[in-house]
TORKOL-184842 format. One line per 8 residues: for each residue x, y, z of C-alpha. Coordinates in nm, 2 decimals. Layout:
# TORKOL-184842
X Y Z | ...
***
This chain:
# TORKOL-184842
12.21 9.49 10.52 | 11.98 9.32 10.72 | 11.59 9.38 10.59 | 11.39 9.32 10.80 | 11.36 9.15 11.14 | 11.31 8.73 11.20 | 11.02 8.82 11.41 | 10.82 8.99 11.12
10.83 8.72 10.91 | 10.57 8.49 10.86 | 10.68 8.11 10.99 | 10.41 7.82 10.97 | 10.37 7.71 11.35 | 10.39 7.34 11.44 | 10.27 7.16 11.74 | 10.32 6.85 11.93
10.01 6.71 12.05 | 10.04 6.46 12.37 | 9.79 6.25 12.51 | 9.75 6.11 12.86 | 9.79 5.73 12.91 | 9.48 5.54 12.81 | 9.39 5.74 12.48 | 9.42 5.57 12.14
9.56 5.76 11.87 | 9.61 5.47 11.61 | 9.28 5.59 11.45 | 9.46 5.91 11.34 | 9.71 5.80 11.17 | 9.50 5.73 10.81 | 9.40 6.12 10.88 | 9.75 6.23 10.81
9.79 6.04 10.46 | 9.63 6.30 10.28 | 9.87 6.55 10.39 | 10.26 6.56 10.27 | 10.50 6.32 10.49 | 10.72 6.65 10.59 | 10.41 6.79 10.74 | 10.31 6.56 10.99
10.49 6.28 11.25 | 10.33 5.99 11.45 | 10.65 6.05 11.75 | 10.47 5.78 12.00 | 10.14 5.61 12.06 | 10.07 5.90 12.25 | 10.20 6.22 12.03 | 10.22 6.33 11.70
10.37 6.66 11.55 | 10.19 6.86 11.29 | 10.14 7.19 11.10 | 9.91 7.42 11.23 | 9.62 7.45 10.97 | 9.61 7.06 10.99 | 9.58 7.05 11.36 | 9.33 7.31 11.35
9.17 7.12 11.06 | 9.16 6.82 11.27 | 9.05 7.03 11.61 | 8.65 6.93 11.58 | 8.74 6.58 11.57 | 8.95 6.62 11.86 | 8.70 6.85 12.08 | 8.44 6.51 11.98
8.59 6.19 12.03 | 8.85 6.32 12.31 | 8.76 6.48 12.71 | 8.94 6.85 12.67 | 9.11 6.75 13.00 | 9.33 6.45 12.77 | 9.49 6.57 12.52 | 9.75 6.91 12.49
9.93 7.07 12.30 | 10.33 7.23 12.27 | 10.42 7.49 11.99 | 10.76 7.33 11.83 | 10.86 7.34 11.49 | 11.02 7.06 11.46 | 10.88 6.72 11.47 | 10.97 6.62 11.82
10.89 6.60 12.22 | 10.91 6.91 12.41 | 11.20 6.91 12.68 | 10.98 7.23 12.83 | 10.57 7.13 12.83 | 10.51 7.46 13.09 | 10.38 7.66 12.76 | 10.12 7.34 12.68
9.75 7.45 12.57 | 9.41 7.23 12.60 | 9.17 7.22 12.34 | 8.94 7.51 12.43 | 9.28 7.73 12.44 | 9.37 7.57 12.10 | 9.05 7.71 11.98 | 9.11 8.01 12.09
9.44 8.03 11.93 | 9.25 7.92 11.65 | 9.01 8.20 11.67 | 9.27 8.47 11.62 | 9.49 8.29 11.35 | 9.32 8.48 11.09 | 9.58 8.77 11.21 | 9.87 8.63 11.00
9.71 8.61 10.62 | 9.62 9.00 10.71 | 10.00 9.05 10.78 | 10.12 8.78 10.49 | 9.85 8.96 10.28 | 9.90 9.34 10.32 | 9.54 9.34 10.39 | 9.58 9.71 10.57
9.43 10.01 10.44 | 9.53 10.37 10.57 | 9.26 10.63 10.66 | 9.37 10.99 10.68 | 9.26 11.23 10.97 | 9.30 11.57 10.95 | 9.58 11.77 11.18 | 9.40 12.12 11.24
9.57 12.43 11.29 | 9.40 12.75 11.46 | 9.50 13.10 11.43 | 9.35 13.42 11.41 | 9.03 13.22 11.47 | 9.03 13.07 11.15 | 9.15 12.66 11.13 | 9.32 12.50 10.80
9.44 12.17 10.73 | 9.81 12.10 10.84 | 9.88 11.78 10.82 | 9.71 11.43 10.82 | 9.77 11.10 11.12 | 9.77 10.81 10.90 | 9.55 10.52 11.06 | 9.57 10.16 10.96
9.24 9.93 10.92 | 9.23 9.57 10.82 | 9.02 9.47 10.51 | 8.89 9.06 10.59 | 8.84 8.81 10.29 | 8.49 8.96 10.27 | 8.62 9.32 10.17 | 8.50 9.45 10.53
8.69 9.64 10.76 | 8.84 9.51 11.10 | 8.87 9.79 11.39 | 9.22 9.84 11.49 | 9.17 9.77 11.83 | 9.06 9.41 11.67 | 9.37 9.40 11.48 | 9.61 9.45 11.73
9.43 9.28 11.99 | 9.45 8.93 11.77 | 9.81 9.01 11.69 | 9.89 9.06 12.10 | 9.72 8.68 12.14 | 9.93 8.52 11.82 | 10.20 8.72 11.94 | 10.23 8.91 11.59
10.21 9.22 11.74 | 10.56 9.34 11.61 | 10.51 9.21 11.31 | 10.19 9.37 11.26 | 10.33 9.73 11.40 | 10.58 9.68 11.12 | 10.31 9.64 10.81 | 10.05 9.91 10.93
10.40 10.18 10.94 | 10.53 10.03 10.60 | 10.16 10.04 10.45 | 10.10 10.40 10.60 | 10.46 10.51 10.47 | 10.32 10.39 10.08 | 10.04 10.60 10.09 | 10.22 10.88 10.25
10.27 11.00 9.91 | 9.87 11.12 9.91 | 9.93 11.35 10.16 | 10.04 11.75 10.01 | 10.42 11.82 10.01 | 10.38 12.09 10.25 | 10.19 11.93 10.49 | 10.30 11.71 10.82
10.25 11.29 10.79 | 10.16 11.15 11.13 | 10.26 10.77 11.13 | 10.21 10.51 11.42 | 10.46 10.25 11.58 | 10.48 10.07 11.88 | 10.84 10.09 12.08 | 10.85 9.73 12.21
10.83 9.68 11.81 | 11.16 9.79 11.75 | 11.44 9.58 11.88 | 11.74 9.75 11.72 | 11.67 10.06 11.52 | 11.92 10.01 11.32 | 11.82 9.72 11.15 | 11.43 9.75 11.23
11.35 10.06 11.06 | 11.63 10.04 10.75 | 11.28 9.94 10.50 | 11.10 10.27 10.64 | 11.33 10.50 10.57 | 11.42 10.35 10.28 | 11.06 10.33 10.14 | 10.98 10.70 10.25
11.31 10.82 10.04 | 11.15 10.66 9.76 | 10.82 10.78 9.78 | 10.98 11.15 9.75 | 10.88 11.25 10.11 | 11.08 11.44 10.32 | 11.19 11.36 10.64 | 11.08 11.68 10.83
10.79 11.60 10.73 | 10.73 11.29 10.91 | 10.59 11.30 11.25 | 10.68 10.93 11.41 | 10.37 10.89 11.65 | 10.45 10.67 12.01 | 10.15 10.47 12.05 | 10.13 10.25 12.35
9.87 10.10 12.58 | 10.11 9.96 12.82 | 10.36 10.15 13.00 | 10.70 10.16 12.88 | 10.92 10.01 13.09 | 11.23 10.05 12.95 | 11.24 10.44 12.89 | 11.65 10.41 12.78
11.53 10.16 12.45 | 11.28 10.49 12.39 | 11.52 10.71 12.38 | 11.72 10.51 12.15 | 11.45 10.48 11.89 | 11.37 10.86 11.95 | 11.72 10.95 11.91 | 11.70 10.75 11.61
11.47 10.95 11.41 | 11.55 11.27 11.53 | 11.93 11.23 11.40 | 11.81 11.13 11.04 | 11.55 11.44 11.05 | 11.27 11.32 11.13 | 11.00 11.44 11.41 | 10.83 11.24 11.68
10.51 11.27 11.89 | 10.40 11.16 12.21 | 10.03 11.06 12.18 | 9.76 11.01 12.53 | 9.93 11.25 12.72 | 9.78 11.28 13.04 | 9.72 10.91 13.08 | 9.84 10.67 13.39
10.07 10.50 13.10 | 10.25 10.84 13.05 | 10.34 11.00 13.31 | 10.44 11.34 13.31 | 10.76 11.37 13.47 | 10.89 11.06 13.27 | 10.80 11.24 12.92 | 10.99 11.55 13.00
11.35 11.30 12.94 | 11.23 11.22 12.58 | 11.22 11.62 12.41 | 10.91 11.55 12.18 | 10.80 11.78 11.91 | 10.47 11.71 11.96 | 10.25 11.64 12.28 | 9.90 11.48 12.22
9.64 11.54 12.45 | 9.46 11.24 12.52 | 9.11 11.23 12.40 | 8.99 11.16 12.76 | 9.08 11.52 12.83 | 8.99 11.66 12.58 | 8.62 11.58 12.51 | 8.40 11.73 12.75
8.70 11.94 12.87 | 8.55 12.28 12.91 | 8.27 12.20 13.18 | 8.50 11.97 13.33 | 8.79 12.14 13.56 | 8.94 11.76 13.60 | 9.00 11.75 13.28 | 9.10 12.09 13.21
9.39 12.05 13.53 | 9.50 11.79 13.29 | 9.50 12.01 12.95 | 9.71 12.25 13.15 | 9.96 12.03 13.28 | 9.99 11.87 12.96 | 10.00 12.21 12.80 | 10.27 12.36 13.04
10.50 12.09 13.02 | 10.50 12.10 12.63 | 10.60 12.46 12.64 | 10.85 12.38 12.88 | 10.99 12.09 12.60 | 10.95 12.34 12.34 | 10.64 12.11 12.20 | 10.39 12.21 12.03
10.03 12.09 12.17 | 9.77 11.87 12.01 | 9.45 11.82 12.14 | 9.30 11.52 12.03 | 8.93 11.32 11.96 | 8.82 11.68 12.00 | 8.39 11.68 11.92 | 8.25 12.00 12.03
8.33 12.38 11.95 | 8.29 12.42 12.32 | 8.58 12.21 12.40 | 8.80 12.37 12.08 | 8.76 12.75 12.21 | 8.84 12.62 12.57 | 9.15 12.50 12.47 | 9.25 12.71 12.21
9.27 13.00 12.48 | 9.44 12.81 12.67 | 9.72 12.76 12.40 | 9.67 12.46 12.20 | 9.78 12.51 11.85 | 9.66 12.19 11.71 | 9.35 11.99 11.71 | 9.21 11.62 11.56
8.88 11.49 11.61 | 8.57 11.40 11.48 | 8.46 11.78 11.54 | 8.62 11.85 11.21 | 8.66 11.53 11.03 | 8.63 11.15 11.07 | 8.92 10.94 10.92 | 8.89 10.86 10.56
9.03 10.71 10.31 | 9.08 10.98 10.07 | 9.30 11.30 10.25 | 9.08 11.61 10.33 | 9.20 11.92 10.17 | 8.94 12.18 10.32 | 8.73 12.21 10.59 | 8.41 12.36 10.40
8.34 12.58 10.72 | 8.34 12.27 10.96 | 8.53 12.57 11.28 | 8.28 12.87 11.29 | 8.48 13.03 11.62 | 8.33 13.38 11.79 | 8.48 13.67 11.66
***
């Protein structure tokens, strides 16, 4: 059984650095000899071939002693000249490479901690904790947290974004377990993740059988800031998890990257109102045209609504006469790293 994907494994990247004519790279040749022979190549008098944390060790002697405009550089992994050179970087694109490299010892690491936010029901006018979405934070060498949107946005420029999609689910699927048996387990993933299903998610589901967590239970969240273009290798994935019992949410609803009309093809159980629409939504009627389409097509999917990054009683009563079921936001609880099992009186609704 295949494990896990190529792509989600960790490779140390090489690079072929190539200097116009003119430029003199005898001098760095004794900087090598300190490295092992297998991790380094003089090719030519104008290239070498190295290991990315030497290259970007050697990168401020570079940006010194060399114009930016003479020297650039192919990704190979193999000690040799690039047939293709249309992918070549200069320096100041090197250093922004280098800038974001710190991406992969968060993924080789595991540094990822899971916060827990609160999926509140409302009925009868009182609320009570259903369920928790389980959000992923990175932890740096210092201890301190990195923002998600940091996260993800370093992985998009190592291109590590699938592999970093893969450890935030695994990561949230461990911790699971802190979540009550009875309540639902919203986990993130990213579609253009998952190539094949099959052979992409086989360590999930594995790890949530052992944990003891039941698949109805699980509630696999689509998160995705770019449209979707291919709505078919959706399906597939959401076919995927409905067959071996699990749910699956569709989350900012309302949004230009989800349109309506295309959701109604993929039968969610869940429909997330994006938090666009719903903060501020009851003095806004652009927003609440919005919460109503939103809401209309989820009955007509049989879905139940969830009105997220929800702040102000206001907004909560609005839509909770309009229908919505289910709320997360701030209003009731922040994410944390410990689940919340009561709301101490955070919903005080008009009788």
């Amino acid at each position: 059984m295949i494990k896990s994907c190529d792509i989600c494994v960790i490779k140390q990247k090489g690079y072929t650095a190539i200097f116009e004519d003119g430029q003199n790279i005898e001098a760095l040749s004794s900087y090598f000899l300190d490295y092992p022979e297998e991790e380094w190549a003089i090719l030519n008098r104008r290239a070498f071939w190295t290991l990315e944390h030497i290259l970007f060790d050697l990168l401020d002697y570079l940006e010194a002693h060399y114009p930016a405009d003479s020297v650039y550089f192919v990704h190979t992994n193999e000690a040799e000249l690039p047939d293709d050179q249309e992918q070549k970087m200069n320096i100041t694109e090197l250093r922004s490479e280098q800038q974001t490299a710190w991406i992969d010892k968060v993924i080789e690491k595991k540094a990822i901690r899971t916060h827990f936010q609160p999926i509140v029901e409302i009925k009868n006018k009182k609320a009570s904790v259903i369920g928790h979405e389980l959000l992923s934070r990175g932890v740096n060498t210092q201890g301190e947290i990195i923002p998600p949107f940091k996260l993800f946005e370093a992985a998009r420029s190592r291109n590590r974004l699938f592999a970093l999609d893969r450890a935030c689910r695994m990561e949230a699927v461990k911790n699971a377990a802190a979540v009550k048996m009875n309540q639902l387990i919203f986990i993130n993933f990213i579609p253009t993740a998952i190539y094949v299903p099959e052979h992409c998610l086989a360590t999930t589901f594995e790890l949530i059988k052992q944990i003891g967590v039941r698949p109805e239970q699980v509630v696999f969240e689509v998160v995705e800031s770019d449209e979707v273009k291919d709505i078919n290798h959706l399906k597939n994935i959401l076919n995927f998890y409905r067959k071996h019992g699990f749910k699956y949410a569709l989350d900012d609803v309302g949004t230009g990257a989800n349109d309506l009309k295309k959701l109604a093809s993929l039968e969610p159980h869940f429909v997330k109102l994006a938090r666009e629409f719903a903060d501020g939504v009851s003095s806004d009627p652009a927003k609440q045209n919005v919460a109503l389409s939103v809401i209309h097509i989820a009955h007509h999917l049989k879905a139940t609504p969830l009105a997220e990054g929800v702040e102000h009683i206001e907004d909560i009563e609005y839509l909770s006469n309009m229908g919505y079921e289910l709320f997360q936001g701030y209003y009731f609880a922040r994410p944390n790293e410990i689940p919340v099992v009561q709301l101490d009186g955070a919903y005080h609704a008009e009788a």
